[in-house]
Every structure is written in structure tokens, then in C-alpha cells.
C-alpha positions in Angstrom: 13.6 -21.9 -35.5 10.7 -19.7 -34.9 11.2 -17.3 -31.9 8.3 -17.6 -29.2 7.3 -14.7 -28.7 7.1 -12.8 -24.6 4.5 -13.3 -22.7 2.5 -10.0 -22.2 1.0 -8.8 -18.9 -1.9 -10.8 -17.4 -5.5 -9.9 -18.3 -6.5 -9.9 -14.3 -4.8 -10.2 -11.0 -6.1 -11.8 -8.1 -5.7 -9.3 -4.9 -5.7 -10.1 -1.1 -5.8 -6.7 1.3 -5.4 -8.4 4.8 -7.2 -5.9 7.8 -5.0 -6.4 11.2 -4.8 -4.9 14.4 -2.6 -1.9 14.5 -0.5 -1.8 18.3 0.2 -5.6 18.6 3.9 -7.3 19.2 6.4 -7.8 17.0 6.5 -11.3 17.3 2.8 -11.9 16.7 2.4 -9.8 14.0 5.6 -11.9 11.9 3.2 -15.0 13.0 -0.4 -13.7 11.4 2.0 -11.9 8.3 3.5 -15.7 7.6 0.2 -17.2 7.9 -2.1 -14.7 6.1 0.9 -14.8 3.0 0.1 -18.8 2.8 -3.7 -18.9 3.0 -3.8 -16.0 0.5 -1.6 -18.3 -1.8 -3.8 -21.0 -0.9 -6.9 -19.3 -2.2 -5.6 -18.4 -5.6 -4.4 -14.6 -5.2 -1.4 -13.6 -6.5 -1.2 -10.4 -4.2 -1.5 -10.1 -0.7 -1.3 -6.6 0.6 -1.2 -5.7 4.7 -1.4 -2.3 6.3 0.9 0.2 7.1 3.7 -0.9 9.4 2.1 -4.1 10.1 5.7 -5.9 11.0 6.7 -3.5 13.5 3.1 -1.9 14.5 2.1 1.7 14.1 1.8 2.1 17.9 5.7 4.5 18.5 6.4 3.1 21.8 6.5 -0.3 20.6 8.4 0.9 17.3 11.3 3.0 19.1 11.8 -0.2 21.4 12.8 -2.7 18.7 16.2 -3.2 17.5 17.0 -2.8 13.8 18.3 -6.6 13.8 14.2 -7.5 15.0 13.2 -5.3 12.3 15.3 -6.8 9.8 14.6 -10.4 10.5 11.0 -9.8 10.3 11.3 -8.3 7.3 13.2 -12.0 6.2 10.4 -13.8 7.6 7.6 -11.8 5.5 10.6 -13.1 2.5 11.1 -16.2 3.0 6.8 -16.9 3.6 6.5 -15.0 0.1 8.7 -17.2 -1.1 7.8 -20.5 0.2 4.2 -19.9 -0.9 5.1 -18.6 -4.4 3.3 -15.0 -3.9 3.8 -10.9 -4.1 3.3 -9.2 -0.8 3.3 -5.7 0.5 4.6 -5.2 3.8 5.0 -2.8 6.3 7.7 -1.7 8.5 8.7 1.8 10.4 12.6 1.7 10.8 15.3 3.7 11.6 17.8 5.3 9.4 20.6 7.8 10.3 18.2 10.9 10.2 14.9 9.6 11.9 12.8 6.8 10.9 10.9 5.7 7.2 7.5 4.8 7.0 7.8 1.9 4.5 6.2 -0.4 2.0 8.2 -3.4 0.9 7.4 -4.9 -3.0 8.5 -8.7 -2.3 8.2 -10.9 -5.6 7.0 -14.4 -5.4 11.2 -15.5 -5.0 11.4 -13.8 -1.7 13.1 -11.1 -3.1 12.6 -7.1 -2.3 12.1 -5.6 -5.8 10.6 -2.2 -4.4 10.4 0.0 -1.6 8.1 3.6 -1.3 8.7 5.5 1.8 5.4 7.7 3.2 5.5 11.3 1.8 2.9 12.8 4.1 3.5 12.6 8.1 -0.2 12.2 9.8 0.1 11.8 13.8 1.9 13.7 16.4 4.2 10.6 17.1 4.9 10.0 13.5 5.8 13.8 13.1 7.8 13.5 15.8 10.0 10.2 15.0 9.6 10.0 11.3 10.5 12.2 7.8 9.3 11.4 4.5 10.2 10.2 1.4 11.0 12.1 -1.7 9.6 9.9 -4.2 6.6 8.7 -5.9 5.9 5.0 -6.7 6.0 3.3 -9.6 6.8 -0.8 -10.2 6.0 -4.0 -11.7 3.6 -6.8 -10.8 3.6 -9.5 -13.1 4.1 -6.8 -16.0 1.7 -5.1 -14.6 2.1 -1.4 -13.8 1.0 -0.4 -9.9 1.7 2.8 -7.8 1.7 2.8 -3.7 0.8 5.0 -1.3 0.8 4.8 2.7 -2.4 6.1 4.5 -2.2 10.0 4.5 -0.6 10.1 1.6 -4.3 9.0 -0.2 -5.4 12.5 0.6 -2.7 14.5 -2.0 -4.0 13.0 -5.0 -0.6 13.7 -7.5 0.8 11.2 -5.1 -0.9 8.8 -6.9 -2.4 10.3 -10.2 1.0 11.3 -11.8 1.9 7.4 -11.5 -1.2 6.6 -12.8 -0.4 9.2 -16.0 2.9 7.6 -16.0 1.3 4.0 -16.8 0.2 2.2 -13.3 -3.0 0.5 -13.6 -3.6 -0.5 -9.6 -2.9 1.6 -6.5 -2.2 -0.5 -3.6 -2.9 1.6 -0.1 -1.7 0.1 3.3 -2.9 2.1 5.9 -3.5 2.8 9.5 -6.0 5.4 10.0 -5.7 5.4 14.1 -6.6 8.5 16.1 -8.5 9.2 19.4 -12.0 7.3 19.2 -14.3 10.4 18.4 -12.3 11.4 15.5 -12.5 7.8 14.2 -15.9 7.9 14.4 -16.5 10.9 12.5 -13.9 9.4 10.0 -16.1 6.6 9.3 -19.4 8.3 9.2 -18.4 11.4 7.0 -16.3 8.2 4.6 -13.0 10.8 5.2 -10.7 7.5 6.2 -9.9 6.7 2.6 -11.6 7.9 -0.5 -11.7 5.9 -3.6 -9.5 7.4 -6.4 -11.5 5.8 -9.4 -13.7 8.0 -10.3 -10.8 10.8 -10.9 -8.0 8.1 -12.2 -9.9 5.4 -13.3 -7.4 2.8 -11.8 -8.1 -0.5 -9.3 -7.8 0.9 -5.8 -6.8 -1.6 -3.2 -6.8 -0.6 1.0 -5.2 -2.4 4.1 -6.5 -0.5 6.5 -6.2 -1.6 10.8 -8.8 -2.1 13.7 -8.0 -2.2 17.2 -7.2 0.0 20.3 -3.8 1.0 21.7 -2.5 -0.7 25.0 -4.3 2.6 26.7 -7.2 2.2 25.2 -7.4 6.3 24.2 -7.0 5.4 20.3 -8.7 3.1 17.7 -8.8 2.9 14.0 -11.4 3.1 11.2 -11.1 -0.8 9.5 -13.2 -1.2 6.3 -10.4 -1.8 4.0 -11.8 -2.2 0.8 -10.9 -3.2 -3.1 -12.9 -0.9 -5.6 -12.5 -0.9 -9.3 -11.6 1.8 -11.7 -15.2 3.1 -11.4 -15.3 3.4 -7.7 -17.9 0.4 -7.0 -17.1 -2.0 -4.4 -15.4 -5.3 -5.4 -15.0 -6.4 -1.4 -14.9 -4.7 1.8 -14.3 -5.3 5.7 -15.8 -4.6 8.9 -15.2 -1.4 11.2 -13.5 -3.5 14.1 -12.6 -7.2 13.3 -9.2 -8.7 11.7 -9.8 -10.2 8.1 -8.5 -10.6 4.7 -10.5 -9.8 1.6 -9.9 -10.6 -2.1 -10.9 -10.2 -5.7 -10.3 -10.3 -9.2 -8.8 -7.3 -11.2 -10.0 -7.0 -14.6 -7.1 -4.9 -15.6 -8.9 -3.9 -18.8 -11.1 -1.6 -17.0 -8.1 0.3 -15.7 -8.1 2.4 -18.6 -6.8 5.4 -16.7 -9.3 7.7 -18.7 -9.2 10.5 -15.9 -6.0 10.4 -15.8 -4.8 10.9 -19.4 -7.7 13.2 -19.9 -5.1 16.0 -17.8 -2.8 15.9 -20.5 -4.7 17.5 -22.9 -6.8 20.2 -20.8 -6.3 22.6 -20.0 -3.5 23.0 -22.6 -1.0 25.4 -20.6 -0.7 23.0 -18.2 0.4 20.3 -21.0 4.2 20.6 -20.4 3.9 20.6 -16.7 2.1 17.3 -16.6 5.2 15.7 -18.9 7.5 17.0 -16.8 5.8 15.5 -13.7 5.5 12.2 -15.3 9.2 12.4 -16.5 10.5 13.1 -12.7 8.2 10.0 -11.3 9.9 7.8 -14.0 13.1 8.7 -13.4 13.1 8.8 -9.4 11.2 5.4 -9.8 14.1 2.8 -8.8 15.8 5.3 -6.4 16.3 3.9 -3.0 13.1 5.2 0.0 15.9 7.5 1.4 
């Protein structure tokens, strides 16, 4: 009999960022996760991606509080929703390992299983400095065949965290975030557009942000919103608002991820040739290593 031949990597992918408050309870945030994971379904996508830490909250005194038995079992509920409603998701959780806490992203496939996990390279706020270390990898893994990188807020602003994956292969860069700081610096995030700068036009990949709104319980921080999904020429596909939870979405047409800008860095200038391989080599080999 003939052999039928494998199925090749889609031609689009259908993307969900979700835009949530930032300093909220453990409890509620499992809820709107569970929730936002089912209507995302609902509406076609076949990614939902939420912001950084969005299980456990970004705000520290909330985070040191928790047990890692909460942590864990929120991390099964975000699972079993994925599951139920047949979908990827991207999840966020700070938790604590033997030396300090990691900043994490969770890859879950569409069985509820884990099939990745990127730890934050760059530390941003005085609290994370304080309770967290990074990671020592950079991310590379499969969506549906599909190649995709991750990075975690600061991280978007040390470009070879995400352009060596996207010389390695990766196609779509998926970006939780929480950009929370006092409320002038904020505000001169927003109006000088230094909260999160679309990679496009230097990779020439999909660039997909979770960002959060909201104030701490002492009201002395906020964050930026306008999460956004841009294509691999930097134009708009959807955005959010500065202040208000919400969940946007659009189509990939992966064919415009050609990674031009990318590849282009292989070739010039020439004595850096070798170096780039090598880069790419490491990032493919450290891939599937555990966030440690």
C-alpha cells in the first residue's frame, strides 16, 4: 500500500495574547486563566498566550506567601483547562527552587501536557533582583510543527535572546510580560513606546505580547497594557488598551515569517560567520534542557 505521506506544519496559526491585571490572588487569577483558555478555544485560536507570572502574580509579597503545593496545582488547573478545551497555552508562574525563585513560562500542548519551559534571562525590578536568578538558556520549541522562541518581559530588550532562535528556525516569538513600575516611569514607557518594541523589522518573525494593567494593593505601581500581535513587518495585526483586562487575537500567515533579517547575519559581515553558527549550535543544543 501506498504510504500517506506526514502532514507538514500549518500554513497560519490562530493566536490569543490575553491582557490581565498584574497583583491579583492566586485563586482568581487560576479562575480568569481557566476561563480565558475556553473562550479562546471557543473562538477558533489555537494559542492562547497570558503574561508573565499570571498564576502566581508578579506582585513579590503575594508570590513569597504561596506554598509550592498552590503553585503546583494551579499550574494543573491551567493543564487540565488546556486540555479540556483542546488548545496550546502559555502560562506564567514565579516559583521557588532550591537557589531562589524562576521566572517561568510553561509550553502546555492541547493534551494538557507541559512540553516546554523558558526561565527569564534578564532580572528587571528590585523585588525580582532580590528573590529571583535567571535562566541559562534560550528558547526554542514546537507549535503544531511550527517553530516559536519565548521571551519574558525584560528579556525583549537583549535582542540575541530572541534573534539567535529566530536564526536557528523559529518563525513566532511569544512575549508574556509585566512591565509594572512606579506610575511616572510607566507613563514615560508608554509615550516614548520603550515597554516593548516590535522585533519585525530586525527578524522578520510574528511578534506576539501579554502584557498587564493594574495597580499594586498600595497603589505606588502600575503597568503599561497594550499588548499587541504584529507581523513580521512590524504592522499591527491587534492591540489592547493602556488600563483594561482583554484578550486579543489574529491569524498568523506563517509565510510572511521569512526570517530575512535574521539570516541576512549569517553572511555579513563575514568574520562574524562562524560565531553566528556557533550561537545557533549552543541554542539547539541547550533547547530541551530543563529552566534550571
Amino acid at each position: 500500500m501506498p504510504q500517506t505521506a506526514e502532514p507538514g506544519p500549518p500554513e497560519s496559526l490562530a493566536v490569543a495574547c490575553v491582557q490581565l491585571h498584574w497583583a491579583k490572588p492566586l485563586a482568581r487569577n487560576v479562575e480568569v486563566c481557566v476561563r480565558h483558555i475556553h473562550e479562546a478555544a471557543a473562538e477558533g485560536c489555537r494559542v492562547v498566550v497570558f503574561p508573565e507570572a499570571n498564576l502566581t502574580s508578579y506582585h513579590f509579597p503575594t508570590v513569597t506567601a504561596l506554598s509550592p503545593r498552590e503553585v503546583d496545582a494551579a499550574l494543573d488547573a491551567a493543564c487540565e483547562a488546556a486540555a479540556s478545551a483542546g488548545i496550546w497555552a502559555i502560562v506564567g508562574t514565579i516559583r521557588e527552587t532550591a537557589d531562589r525563585y524562576l521566572n517561568l513560562a510553561h509550553v502546555i500542548d492541547p493534551g494538557g501536557r507541559i512540553t516546554y519551559e523558558y526561565a527569564k534571562v534578564m532580572m528587571a525590578g528590585r523585588d525580582e533582583q532580590r528573590w529571583c536568578r535567571g535562566g541559562d538558556k534560550l528558547a526554542l520549541f514546537e507549535i503544531d510543527g511550527v517553530l516559536c522562541t519565548l521571551v519574558i518581559c525584560r528579556d525583549g530588550r537583549h535582542p540575541e535572546l530572541y534573534r539567535i532562535p529566530a536564526m536557528a528556525g523559529a518563525q513566532v516569538l511569544f512575549h508574556p510580560s509585566c512591565s509594572s513600575d512606579e506610575i511616572e516611569a510607566v507613563w514615560w514607557k508608554r509615550t516614548s513606546g520603550r515597554a516593548q518594541q516590535p522585533v519585525g523589522p530586525t527578524t522578520a518573525i510574528f511578534h506576539c505580547v501579554a502584557n498587564t494593567v493594574g495597580q499594586d494593593p498600595g497603589g505606588k505601581q502600575t503597568s503599561s497594557g497594550a499588548s499587541f500581535i504584529r507581523d513580521p513587518r512590524g504592522l499591527p495585526l491587534a492591540e489592547a488598551g493602556y488600563t483594561q483586562e482583554e484578550r486579543i487575537a489574529a491569524v498568523l500567515d506563517l509565510s510572511l515569517a521569512d526570517r530575512k533579517y535574521a539570516l541576512d547575519s549569517f553572511d555579513h559581515p563575514p568574520f562574524l560567520r562562524a560565531l553566528w553558527r556557533q550561537a545557533v549550535d549552543e541554542v539547539r543544543a541547550r533547547a530541551g534542557d530543563p529552566p534550571v
